[in-house]
C-alpha positions as CSV (number, residue, x, y, z in Angstrom):
1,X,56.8,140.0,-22.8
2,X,57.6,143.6,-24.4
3,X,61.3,142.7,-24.7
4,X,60.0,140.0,-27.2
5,X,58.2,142.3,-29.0
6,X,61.0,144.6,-29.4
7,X,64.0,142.0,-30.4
8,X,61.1,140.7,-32.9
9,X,61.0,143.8,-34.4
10,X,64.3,144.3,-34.4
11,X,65.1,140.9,-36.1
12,X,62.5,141.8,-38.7
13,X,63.6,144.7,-39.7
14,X,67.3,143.8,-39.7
15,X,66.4,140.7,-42.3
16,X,64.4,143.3,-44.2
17,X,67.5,145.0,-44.8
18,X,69.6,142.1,-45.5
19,X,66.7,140.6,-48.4
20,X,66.9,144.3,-50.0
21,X,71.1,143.9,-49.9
22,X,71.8,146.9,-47.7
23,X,73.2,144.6,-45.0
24,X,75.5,142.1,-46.9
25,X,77.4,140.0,-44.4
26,X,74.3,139.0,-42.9
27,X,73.1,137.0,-46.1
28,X,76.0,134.6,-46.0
29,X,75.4,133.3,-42.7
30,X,73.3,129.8,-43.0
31,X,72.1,127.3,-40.8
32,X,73.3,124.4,-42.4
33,X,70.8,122.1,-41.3
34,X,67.8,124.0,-42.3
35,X,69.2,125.4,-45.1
36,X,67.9,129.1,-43.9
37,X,69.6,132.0,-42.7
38,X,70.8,132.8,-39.5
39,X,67.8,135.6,-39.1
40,X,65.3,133.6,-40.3
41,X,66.3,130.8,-37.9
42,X,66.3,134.1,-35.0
43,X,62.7,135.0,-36.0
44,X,61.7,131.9,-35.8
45,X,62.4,131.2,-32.2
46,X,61.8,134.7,-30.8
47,X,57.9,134.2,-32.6
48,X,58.3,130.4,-31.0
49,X,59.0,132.1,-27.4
50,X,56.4,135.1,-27.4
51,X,54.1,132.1,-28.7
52,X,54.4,130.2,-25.5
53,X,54.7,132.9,-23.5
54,X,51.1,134.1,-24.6
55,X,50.0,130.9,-24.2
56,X,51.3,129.9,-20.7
57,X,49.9,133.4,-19.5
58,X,46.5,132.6,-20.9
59,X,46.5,128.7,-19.6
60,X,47.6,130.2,-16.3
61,X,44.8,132.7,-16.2
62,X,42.5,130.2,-16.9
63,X,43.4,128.5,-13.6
64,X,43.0,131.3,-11.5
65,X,39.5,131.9,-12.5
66,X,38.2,128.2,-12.2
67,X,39.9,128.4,-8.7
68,X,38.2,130.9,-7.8
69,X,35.1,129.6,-9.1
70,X,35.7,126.6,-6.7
71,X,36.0,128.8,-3.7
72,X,32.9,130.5,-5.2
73,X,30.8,127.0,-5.3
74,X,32.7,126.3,-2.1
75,X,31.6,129.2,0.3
76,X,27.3,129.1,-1.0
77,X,27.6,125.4,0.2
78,X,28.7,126.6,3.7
C-alpha cells in the first residue's frame, strides 16, 4: 500500500510541475476521450487503486472479527 502512496506523490508533484510550465512536454499529452491530461488521467487511477485497496483491507478486517465473534458465541454455548 506504501508504493501507492509513493507513485501518488510522485504523479502529484510531477503535474505540479507541468501546471507551473517547468515540465513542458508533459502538457501536450491528452487523453482524448476525457479531454484531460495524461497525469491527471494517472492520478486518477492511482487514488482509484489506493481507494479500493483501503477499502478491501477494511471489508476484510471486518470479517475476521465477526468470525471470530462466532467462534466466540460458539464456544460459551458448549
Amino acid at each position: 500500500m506504501i508504493w501507492w502512496i509513493v507513485i501518488l506523490a510522485i504523479l502529484t508533484v510531477l503535474s505540479y510541475l507541468t501546471d507551473v510550465g517547468v515540465i513542458t512536454f508533459l502538457q501536450n499529452l491528452k487523453v482524448p476521450a476525457l479531454n484531460a491530461s495524461l497525469l491527471s488521467l494517472l492520478i486518477l487511477l492511482c487514488t482509484a487503486g489506493l481507494l479500493i485497496k483501503v477499502l478491501w483491507m477494511k471489508r476484510k478486517g471486518e470479517k475476521e472479527r465477526l468470525q471470530q465473534k462466532v467462534q466466540e458465541l460458539e464456544a460459551k454455548l458448549k
